[in-house]
N, C-alpha and C positions, 0 to 999 in steps of 0.2 A: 607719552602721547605724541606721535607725528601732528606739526603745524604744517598745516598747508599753508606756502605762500599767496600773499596777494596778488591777483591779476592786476593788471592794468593795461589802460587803453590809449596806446600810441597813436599819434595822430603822423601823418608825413606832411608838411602843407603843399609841397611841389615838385613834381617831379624834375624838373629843372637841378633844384641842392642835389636831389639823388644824382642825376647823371655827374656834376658837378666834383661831386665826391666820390664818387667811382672812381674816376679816371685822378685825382686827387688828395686823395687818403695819405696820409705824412709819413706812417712807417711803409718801410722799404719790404722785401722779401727778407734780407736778409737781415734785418732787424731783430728777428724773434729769435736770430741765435746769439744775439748778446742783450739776451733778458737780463738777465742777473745784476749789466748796468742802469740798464736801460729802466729796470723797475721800480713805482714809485710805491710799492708794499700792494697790500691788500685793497681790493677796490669795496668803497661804503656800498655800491650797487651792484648787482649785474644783469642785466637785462635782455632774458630769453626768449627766444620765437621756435615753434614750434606748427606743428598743423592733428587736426583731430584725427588722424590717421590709423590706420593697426598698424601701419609700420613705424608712426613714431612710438610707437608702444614705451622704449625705455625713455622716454620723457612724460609721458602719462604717469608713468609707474613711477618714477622719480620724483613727480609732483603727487603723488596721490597718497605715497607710502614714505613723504618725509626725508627721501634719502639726499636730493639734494640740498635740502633745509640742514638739513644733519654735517655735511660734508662742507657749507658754504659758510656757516658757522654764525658771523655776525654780522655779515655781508648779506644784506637786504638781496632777497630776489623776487621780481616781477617779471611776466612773463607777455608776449604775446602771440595770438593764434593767426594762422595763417590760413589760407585755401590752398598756395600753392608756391613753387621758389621763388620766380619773379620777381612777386608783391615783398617777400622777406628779403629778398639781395637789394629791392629798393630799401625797406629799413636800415638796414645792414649798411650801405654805403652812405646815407643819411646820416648816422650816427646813433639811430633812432632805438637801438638794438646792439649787445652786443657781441651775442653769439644765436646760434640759430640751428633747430634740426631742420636737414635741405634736402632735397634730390640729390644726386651728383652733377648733372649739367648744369644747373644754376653755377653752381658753385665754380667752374671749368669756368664759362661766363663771365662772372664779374674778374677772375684771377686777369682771366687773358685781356682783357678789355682797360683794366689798370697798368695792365703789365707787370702783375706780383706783386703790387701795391696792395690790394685789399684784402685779405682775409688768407686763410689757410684752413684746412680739413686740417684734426686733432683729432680725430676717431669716427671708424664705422659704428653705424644701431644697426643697420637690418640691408637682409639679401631678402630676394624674391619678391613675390608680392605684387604682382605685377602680370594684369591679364589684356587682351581684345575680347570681351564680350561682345554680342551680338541679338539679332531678332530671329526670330525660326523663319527660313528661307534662304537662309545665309547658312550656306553650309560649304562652301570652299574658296580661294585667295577669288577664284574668276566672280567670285557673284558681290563682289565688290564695289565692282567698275558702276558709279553712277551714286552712292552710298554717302550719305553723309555721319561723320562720325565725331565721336566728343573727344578733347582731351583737357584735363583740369586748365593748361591755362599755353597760352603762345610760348613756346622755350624752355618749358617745364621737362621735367626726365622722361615722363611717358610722352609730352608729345612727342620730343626727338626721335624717342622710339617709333614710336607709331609713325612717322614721318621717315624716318629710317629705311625703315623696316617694307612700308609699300613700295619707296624705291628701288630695292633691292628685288621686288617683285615685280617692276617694271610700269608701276603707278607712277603719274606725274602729281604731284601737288603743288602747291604756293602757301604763301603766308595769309594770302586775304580769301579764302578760302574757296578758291577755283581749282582746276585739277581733274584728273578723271575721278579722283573720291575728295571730297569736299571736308576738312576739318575746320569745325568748332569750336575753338577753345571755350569752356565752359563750367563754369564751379559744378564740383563731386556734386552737391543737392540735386540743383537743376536740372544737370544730367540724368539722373534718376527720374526728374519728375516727363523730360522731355521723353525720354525711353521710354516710359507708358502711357503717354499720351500718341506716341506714332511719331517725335516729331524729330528722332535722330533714328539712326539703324543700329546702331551701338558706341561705343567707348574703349579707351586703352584708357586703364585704368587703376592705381595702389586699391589695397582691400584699408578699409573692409567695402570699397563700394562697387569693385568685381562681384564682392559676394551678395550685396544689395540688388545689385540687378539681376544676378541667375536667381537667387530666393525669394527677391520681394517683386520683380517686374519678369522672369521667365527666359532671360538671356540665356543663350549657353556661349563657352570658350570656344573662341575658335583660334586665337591665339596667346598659348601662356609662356609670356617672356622666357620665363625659365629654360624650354627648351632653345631657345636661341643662342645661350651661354654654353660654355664646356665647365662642368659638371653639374648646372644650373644652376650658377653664384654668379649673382651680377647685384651691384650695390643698387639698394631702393633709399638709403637713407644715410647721411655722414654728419658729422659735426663740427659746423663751421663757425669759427673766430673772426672776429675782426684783428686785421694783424696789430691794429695800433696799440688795443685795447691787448692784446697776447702780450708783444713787449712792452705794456706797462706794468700788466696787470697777473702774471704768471703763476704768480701765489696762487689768484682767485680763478683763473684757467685749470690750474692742476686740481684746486678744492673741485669745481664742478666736474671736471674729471674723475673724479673720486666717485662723484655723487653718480653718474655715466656710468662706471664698471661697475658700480652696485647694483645700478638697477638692473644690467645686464645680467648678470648674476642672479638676481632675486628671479628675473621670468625664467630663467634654466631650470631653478631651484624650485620654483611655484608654478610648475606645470596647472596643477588643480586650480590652483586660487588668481592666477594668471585673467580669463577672462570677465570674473566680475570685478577687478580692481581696474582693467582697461576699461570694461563698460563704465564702472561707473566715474571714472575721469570724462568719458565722451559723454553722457548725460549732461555731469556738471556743464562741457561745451556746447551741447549741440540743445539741450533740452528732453531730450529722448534717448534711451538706453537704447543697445541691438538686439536683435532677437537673436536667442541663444542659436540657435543652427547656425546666423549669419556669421557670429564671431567665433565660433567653433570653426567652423569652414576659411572664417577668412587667416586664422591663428594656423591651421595645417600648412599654407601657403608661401608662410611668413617664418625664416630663421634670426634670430640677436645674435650680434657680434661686435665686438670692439673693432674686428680688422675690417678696414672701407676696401680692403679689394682693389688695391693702387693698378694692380697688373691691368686692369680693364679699362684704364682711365685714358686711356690711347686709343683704344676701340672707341669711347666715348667721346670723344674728343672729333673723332671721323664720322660718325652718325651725327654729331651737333653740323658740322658742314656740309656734309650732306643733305641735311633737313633745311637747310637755310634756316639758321639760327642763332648761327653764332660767326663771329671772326674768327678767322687764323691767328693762331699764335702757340706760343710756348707755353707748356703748364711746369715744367722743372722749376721746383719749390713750392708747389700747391699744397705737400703733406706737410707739415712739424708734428709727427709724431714722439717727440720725445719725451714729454711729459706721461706722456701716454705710456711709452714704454717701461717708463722708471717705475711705475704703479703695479704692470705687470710683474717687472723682475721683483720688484717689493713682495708680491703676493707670491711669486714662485712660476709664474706664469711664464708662456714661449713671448718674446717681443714678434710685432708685427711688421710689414714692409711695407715702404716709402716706396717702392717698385723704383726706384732711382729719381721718381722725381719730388725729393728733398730730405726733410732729416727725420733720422727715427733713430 
């Protein structure tokens, strides 16, 4: 019989410890390559952050189907839910948390802002997933101009995108949401509820709440990420470590590791059984299951993979400054892929790539 773990509910009391500890954080970048001293065994906890997402899917399914429970063994796991990266990199550098499925800008973000101090990506969940919805009237980049639109949260993956992305099309934006198109930052729900009431014109959006708004409020795409990548692989989702907690903790990193390529493995495997084991994790979150068309549509969108897609994180990195979002700085050493890869060669599997910036 699969035990689901206990939630539990993280409090942060100030954002002040979080910035604090950002820039703060004890282990080094290059710490986590001398785990093996540095480790003090198994940790009694570990404590994951996550968001109700269909691209976090292999953490739904990891928590729903036992695999992490399975893989983590005696080491307590709690978990918490997120809306969006931001709020989780505040946990994250708090202490509050620690590990976390992310965006990939958050993640770029706190690395560069520490200076390699805080955390490291140890494996991709998910590409794609990732749209611009809109209102009918809105049928090309020109009908825009004037347009207010949502994105889950200030500096989050799709804002940059979306932020990015009208630059590139010769939109001016800002952070406080002035600009010839006016962005929102604004939780997935609300978003939804403002779209149908009239009071946004659409969203850059992860599914399933792309697909909430073409099926449940009438959106259609007018921009899907996808096509903006070369061959339509661009990371929606990685799994980020706090670096202190890696170099102590590496046992209990590689178990959840474990528990991570299982589940990835289980949705490859469980094509069929795939969408009611993700609904019914997002129920147990949200209160309300999806309706089957929405997570069918948003599941076609949506690929699982262990590899985060290092190659893009350069492009990423150039759309976060662009967007005004983020600092300059260096990411070489963001990845510690090597846990990661020891699991694959165990299974038989290809290892994945650090794209040069850090170890795999």
């Amino acid at each position: 019989m699969n035990i689901r773990p206990t939630r539990t509910t993280l409090t942060i009391t100030a954002l002040g410890v979080a910035a604090m500890m950002l820039t703060g954080c004890s282990a080094s970048a290059g710490a986590a390559s001398e785990t093996d001293a540095a480790s003090s065994g198994p940790a009694d906890e570990l404590r994951l952050g996550y968001f109700a997402n269909v691209t976090h899917a292999p953490a739904l399914v990891g928590l729903e189907e036992g695999l992490f429970a399975d893989a983590l063994g005696e080491t307590k796991l709690s978990t918490q839910v997120f809306n969006a990266g931001p709020a989780a990199i505040e946990a994250l550098s708090a202490g509050a948390i620690d590990a976390t499925y992310i965006g990939p800008n958050p993640s770029i973000n706190t690395f560069i802002q520490s200076r390699g101090q805080s955390a490291h990506i140890v494996a991709g969940a998910a590409t794609g997933g990732a749209a611009l919805v809109v209102r009918d009237g809105i049928d090309s980049v020109e009908d825009l101009e004037g347009t207010t639109l949502a994105t889950p949260q200030l500096g989050n993956t799709q804002d940059v995108a979306l932020r990015s992305w009208l630059a590139d099309e010769g939109f001016e934006t800002d952070t406080t949401g002035g600009g010839d198109v006016h962005i929102t930052p604004t939780e997935n729900a609300q978003a939804l509820t403002l779209f149908q009431q009239g009071g946004i014109d659409g969203a850059w959006l992860p599914e399933p709440w792309v697909s909430r708004l073409i099926v449940d409020a009438g959106a259609h795409v007018l921009v899907d990420e996808a096509d903006l990548w070369d061959d339509g692989a661009f990371p929606t989702t990685v799994l980020l470590v706090r670096a202190e907690f890696l170099a102590e903790h590496p046992e209990t990193v590689e178990a959840l590791l474990e528990g991570h390529v299982a589940s990835v493995a289980w949705l490859g495997d469980h094509a069929d059984e795939a969408p009611a084991v993700i609904n019914a994790a997002l129920e147990a979150e949200t209160g309300k299951p999806l309706a089957d068309d929405v997570i069918t549509r948003a599941l076609e969108h949506v690929t699982f993979s262990v590899d985060p897609h290092a190659e893009t994180f350069e492009t990423l990195v150039k759309n976060g400054l662009a967007a005004g979002t983020q600092k300059d700085g260096s990411i070489d050493g963001l990845f510690d892929l090597r846990l990661l890869n020891g699991l694959l060669e165990t299974d038989g599997e290809e290892p994945v790539s650090a794209g040069g910036l850090g170890e795999e």
